[in-house]
C-alpha positions as CSV (number, residue, x, y, z in Angstrom):
1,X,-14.3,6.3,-0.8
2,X,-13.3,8.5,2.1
3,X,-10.6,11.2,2.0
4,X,-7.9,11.6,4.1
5,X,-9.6,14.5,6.5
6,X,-12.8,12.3,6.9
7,X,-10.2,9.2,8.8
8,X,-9.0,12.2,10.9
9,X,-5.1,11.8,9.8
10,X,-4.2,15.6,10.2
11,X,-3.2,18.8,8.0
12,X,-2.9,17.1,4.5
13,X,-4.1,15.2,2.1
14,X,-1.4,13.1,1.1
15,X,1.7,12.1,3.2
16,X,5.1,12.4,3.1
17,X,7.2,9.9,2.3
18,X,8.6,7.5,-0.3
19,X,6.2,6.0,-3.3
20,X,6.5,4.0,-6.4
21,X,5.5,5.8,-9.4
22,X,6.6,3.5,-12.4
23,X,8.8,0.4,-12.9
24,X,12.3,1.5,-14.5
25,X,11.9,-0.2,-17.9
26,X,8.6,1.6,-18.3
27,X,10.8,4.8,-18.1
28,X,12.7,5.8,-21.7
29,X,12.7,8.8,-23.8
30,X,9.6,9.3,-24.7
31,X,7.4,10.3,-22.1
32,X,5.1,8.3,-19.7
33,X,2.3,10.0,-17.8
34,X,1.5,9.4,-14.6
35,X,-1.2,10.8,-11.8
36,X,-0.5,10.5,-8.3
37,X,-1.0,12.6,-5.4
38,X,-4.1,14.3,-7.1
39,X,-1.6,15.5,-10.0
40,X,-0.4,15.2,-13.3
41,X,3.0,14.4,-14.3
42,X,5.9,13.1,-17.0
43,X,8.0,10.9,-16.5
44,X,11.0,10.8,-19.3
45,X,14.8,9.5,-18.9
46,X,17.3,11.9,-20.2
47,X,20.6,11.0,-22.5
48,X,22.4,11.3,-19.2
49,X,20.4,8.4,-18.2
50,X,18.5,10.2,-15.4
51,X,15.1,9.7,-15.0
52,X,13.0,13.3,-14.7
53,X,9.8,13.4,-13.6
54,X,8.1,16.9,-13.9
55,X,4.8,18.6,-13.3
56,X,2.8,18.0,-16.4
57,X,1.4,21.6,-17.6
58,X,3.5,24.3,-19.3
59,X,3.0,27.6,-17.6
60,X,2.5,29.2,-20.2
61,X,-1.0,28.1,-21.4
62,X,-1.3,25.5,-19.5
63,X,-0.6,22.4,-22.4
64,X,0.1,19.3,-20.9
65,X,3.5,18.2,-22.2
66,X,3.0,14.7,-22.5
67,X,0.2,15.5,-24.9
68,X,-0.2,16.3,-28.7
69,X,2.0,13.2,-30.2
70,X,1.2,14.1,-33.5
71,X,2.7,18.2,-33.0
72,X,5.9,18.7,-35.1
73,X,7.7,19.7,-31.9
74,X,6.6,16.5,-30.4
75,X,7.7,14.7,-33.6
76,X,11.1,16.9,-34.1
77,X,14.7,16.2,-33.8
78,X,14.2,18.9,-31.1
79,X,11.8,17.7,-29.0
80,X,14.0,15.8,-26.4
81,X,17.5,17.4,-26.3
82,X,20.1,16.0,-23.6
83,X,17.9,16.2,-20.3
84,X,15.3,18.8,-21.3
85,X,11.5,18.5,-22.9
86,X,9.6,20.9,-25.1
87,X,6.0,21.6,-24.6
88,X,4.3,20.4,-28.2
89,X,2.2,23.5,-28.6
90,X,5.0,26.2,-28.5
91,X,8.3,24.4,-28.4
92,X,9.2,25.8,-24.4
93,X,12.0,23.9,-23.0
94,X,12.3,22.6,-20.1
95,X,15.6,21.1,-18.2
96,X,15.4,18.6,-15.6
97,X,15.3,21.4,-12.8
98,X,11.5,22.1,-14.2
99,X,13.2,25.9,-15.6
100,X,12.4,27.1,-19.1
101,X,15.5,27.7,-20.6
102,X,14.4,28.3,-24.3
103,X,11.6,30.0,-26.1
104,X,12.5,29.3,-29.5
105,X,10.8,33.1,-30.9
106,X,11.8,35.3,-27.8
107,X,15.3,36.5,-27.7
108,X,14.6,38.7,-24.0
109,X,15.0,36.9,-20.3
110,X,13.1,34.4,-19.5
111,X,9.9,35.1,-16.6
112,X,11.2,33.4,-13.2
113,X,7.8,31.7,-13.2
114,X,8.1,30.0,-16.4
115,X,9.3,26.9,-14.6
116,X,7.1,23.5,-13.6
117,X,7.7,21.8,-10.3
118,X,10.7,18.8,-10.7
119,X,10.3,16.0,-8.4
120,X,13.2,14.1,-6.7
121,X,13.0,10.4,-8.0
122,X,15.2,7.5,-7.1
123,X,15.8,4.5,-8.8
124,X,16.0,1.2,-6.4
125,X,15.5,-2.3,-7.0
126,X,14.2,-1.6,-10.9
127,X,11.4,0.6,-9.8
128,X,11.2,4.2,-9.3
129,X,10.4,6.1,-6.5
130,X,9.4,10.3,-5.9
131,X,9.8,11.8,-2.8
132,X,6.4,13.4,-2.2
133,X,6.2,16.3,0.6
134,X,3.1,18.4,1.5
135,X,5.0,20.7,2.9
136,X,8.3,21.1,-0.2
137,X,10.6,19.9,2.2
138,X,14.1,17.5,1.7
139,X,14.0,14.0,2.6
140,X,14.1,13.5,6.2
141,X,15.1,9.4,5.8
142,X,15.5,6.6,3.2
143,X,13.7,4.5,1.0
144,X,13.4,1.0,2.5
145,X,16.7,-1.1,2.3
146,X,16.7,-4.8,0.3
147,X,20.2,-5.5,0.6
148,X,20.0,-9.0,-1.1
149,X,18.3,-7.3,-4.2
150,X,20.4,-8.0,-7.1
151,X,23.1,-10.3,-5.6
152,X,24.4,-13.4,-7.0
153,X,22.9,-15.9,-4.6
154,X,19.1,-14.5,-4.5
155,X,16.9,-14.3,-7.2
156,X,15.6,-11.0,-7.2
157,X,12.4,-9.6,-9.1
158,X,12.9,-7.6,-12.3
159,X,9.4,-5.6,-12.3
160,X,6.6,-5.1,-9.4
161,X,3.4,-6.6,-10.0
162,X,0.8,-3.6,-10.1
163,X,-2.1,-5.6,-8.4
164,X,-5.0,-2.8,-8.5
165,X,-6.4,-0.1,-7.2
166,X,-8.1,0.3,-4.0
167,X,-9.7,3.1,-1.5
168,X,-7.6,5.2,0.7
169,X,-4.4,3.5,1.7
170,X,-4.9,3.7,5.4
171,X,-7.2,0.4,4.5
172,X,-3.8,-1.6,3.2
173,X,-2.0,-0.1,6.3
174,X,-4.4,-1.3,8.9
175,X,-3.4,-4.7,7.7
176,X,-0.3,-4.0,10.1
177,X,-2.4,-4.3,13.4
178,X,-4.7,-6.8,12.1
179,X,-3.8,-9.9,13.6
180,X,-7.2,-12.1,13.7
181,X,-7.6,-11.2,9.7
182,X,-4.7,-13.6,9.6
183,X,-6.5,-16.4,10.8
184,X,-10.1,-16.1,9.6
185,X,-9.1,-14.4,5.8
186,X,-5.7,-16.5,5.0
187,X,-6.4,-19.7,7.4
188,X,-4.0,-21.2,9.9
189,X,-3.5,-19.9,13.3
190,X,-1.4,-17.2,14.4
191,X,0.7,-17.8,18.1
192,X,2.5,-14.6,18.4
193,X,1.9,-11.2,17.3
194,X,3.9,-7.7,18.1
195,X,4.0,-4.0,16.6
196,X,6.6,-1.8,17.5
197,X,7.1,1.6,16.2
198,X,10.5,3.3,16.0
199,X,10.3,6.7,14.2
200,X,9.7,6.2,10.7
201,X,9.7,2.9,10.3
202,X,6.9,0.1,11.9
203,X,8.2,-3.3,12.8
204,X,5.7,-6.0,12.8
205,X,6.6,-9.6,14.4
206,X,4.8,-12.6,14.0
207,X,4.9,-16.5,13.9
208,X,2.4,-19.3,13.6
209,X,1.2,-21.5,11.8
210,X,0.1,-21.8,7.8
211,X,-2.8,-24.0,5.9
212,X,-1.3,-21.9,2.6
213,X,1.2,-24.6,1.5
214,X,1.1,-23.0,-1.7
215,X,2.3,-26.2,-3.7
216,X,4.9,-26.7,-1.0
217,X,6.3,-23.7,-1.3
218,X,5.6,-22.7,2.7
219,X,6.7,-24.7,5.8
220,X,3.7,-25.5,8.1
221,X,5.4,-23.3,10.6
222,X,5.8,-19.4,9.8
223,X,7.8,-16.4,11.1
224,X,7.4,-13.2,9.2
225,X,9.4,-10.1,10.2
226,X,7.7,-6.9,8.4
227,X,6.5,-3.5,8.4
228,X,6.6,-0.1,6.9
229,X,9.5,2.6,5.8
230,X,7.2,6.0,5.7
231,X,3.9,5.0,4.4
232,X,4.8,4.0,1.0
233,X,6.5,0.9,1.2
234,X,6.0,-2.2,3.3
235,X,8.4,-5.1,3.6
236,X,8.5,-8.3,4.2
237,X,10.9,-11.2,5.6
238,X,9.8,-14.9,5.8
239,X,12.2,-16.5,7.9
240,X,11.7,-20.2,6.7
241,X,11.6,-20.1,3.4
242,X,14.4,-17.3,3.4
243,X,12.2,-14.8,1.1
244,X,11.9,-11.3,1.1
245,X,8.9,-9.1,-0.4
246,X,7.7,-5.7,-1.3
247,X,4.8,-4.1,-1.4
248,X,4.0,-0.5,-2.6
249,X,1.4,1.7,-2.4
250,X,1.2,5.2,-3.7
251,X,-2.0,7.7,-3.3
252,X,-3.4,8.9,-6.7
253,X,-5.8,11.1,-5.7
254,X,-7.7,12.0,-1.8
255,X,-8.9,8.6,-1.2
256,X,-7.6,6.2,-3.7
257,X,-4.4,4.4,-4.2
258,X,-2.4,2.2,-5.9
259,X,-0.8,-1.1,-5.0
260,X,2.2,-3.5,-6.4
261,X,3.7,-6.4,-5.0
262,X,7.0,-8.7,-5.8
263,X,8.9,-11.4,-4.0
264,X,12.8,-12.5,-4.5
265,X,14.2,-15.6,-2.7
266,X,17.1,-17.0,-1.9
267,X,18.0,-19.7,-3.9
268,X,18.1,-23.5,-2.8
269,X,21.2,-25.1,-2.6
270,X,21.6,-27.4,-6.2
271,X,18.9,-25.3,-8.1
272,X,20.1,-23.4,-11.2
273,X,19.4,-19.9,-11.9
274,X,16.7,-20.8,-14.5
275,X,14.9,-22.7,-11.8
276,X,15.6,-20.6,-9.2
277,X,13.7,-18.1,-11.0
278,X,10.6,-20.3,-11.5
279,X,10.6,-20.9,-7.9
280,X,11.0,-17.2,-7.2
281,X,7.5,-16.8,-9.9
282,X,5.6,-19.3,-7.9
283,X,6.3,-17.8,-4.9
284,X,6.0,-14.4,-6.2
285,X,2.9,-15.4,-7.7
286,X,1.7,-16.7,-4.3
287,X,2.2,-13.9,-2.0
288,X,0.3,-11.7,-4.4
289,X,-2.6,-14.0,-4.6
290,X,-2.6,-13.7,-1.0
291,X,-2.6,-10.1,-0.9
292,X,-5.6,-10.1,-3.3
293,X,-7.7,-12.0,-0.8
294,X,-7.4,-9.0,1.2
295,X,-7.8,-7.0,-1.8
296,X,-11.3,-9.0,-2.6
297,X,-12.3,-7.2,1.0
298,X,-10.9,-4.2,0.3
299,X,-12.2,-3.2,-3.1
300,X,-16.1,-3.5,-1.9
301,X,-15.6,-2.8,2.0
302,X,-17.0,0.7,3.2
303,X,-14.4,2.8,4.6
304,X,-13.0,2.0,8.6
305,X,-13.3,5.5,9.8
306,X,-14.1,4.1,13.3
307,X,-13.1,0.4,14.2
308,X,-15.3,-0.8,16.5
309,X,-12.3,-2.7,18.3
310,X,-12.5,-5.7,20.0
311,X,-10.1,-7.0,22.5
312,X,-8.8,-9.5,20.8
313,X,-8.0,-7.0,17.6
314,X,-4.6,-5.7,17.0
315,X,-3.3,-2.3,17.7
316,X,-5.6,-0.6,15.2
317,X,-5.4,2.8,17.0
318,X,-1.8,3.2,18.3
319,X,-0.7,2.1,14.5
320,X,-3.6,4.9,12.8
321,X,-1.6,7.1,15.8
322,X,1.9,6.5,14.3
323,X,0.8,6.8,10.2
324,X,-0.4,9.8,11.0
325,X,2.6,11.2,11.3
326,X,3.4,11.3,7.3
327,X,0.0,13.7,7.3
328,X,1.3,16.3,9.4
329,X,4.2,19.0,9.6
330,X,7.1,17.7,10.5
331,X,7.4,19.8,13.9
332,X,4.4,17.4,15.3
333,X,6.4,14.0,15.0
334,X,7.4,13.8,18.0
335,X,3.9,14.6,19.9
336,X,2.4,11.8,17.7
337,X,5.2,9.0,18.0
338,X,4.8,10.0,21.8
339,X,1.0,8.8,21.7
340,X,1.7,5.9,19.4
341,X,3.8,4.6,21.9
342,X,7.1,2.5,21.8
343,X,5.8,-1.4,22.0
344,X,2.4,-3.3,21.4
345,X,2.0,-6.7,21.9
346,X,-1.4,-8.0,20.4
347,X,-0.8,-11.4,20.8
348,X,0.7,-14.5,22.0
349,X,3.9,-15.3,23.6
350,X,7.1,-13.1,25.0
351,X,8.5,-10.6,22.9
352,X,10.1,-12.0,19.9
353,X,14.1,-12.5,19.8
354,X,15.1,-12.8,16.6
355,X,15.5,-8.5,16.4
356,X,14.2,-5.9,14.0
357,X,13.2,-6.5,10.7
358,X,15.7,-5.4,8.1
């Protein structure tokens, strides 16, 4: 395991960006916790429906709220009221905002710094996502965009599949630049190969052909149109086959991470939504499968702080250039996008036409 400072990514530990934290059904009233980011948290939906997710110790003696299931706070009418929690060991309350705003035996004003830390969450595609920021900042863009999630002619996952955890998630990324992995890891032969970086988002482009028929479920021929949104979520569009898929990865603590996959696809003209669906598992099924090759490598590799690149390697270094970003306060982006550069083409033929990956 290496940490973030030993791969040389800049001023923090963990980046900023977008990350899975927990499917949506996992989410309900009583509390689920959760460690990302080197921290403890809860994550519990509110009668309003909202999901909170909140720093996990009380201030006040440092209790973690998710704890002590057996308290008579815990086990109280009280315990969850509307949007608010109460620590099991003295009954504090908490709203959604992180603020105490009850101590059931104190009648005076409440200390300002009897409050937790509330994280902004979003809930997309049946998962949920926090916005983590070293540096307690707003969202400066969007988590990724499936469009076809959810519509009446794709059939769309209904959970992620949480695949396992792995060493620092620079490892997953570098599988953006790694172009010969393609051939010599998942077989076939790869004809044309591009990276282009455009702010926050990495665009990777690349055709060729496949041995993975996967039952049939791949032409010979494939196009794939991927990337990354922020360094928490990649996508991924298989032109042929009309698929899309998602792939997650979320830091738990300075060198480790987590990682979750799921496919949707478009569904074949004649099939019903029943088989639809079984076609969307298999394929589903497949592309993680895949992904755990690469995750055979990665769970027992030592750490890539220095890739001895080859010419014929991918842009390992200009891609390391532009993650590094998420690592760093915001008023370096620009410097660092301006060293990662606009364009590299690892491989292969002209640059592709079919546009940016959505």
């Amino acid at each position: 395991m290496a940490t973030s400072a030993e791969y040389r990514l800049g001023d923090y530990a963990f980046p900023r960006g977008w990350f899975a934290v927990a499917q949506s059904a996992e989410v309900g009233r009583k509390p689920k916790n959760v460690r990302y980011f080197g921290q403890d948290m809860i994550l519990y939906r509110g009668t309003s429906g909202r999901v909170v997710m909140l720093d996990a110790y009380c201030p006040h003696m440092g209790t973690h709220i998710g704890s002590g299931p057996h308290s008579a706070t815990t086990t109280s009418d009280t315990f969850m009221e509307g949007d608010n929690i109460r620590c099991p060991f003295h009954a504090w309350r908490f709203g959604a905002d992180g603020v105490c705003n009850h101590i059931p035996y104190h009648d005076g004003p409440i200390p300002p710094a009897a409050r937790v830390n509330s994280w902004t969450v979003e809930e997309r595609y049946g998962i949920v996502f926090c916005w983590h920021d070293p540096e307690g900042l707003a969202p400066d863009f969007e988590i990724a965009e499936f469009y076809e999630w959810g519509q009446p002619d794709w059939a769309s996952w209904t959970e992620l599949e949480l695949l396992c955890d792995l060493q620092h998630p620079i490892e997953i990324f570098d599988n953006m630049s790694d172009v010969t992995h393609l051939d010599h890891l998942h077989g076939g032969s790869v004809t044309s190969y591009e990276n282009e970086y455009d702010g926050h988002i990495l665009h990777q482009r690349q055709s060729g052909n496949t041995t993975e028929q996967g039952e049939g479920i791949y032409a010979s021929t494939l196009t794939t149109l991927a990337g990354y949104v922020g360094p928490g979520i990649a996508f991924g569009h298989f032109v042929e086959i009309d698929a899309k898929q998602i792939i997650c990865v979320t830091p738990i603590e300075d060198g480790t991470c987590r990682l979750w996959q799921a496919a949707m696809l478009k569904i074949p003209q004649g099939l019903t939504a029943e088989q639809a669906e079984i076609a969307r598992g298999r394929l589903s099924a497949s592309m993680g499968n895949g992904l755990m090759r690469d995750g055979e490598v990665w769970a027992t590799k030592r750490p890539a702080i220095n890739v001895m690149q080859m010419p014929g390697d991918g842009p390992f270094r200009q891609s390391r250039i532009w993650y590094s970003q998420f690592y760093n306060p915001r008023e370096k982006t620009d410097s660092i996008l301006k060293r990662a550069g606009r364009r590299q083409v690892a491989k292969g033929m002209p640059p592709f036409t079919l546009g940016a990956a959505q």
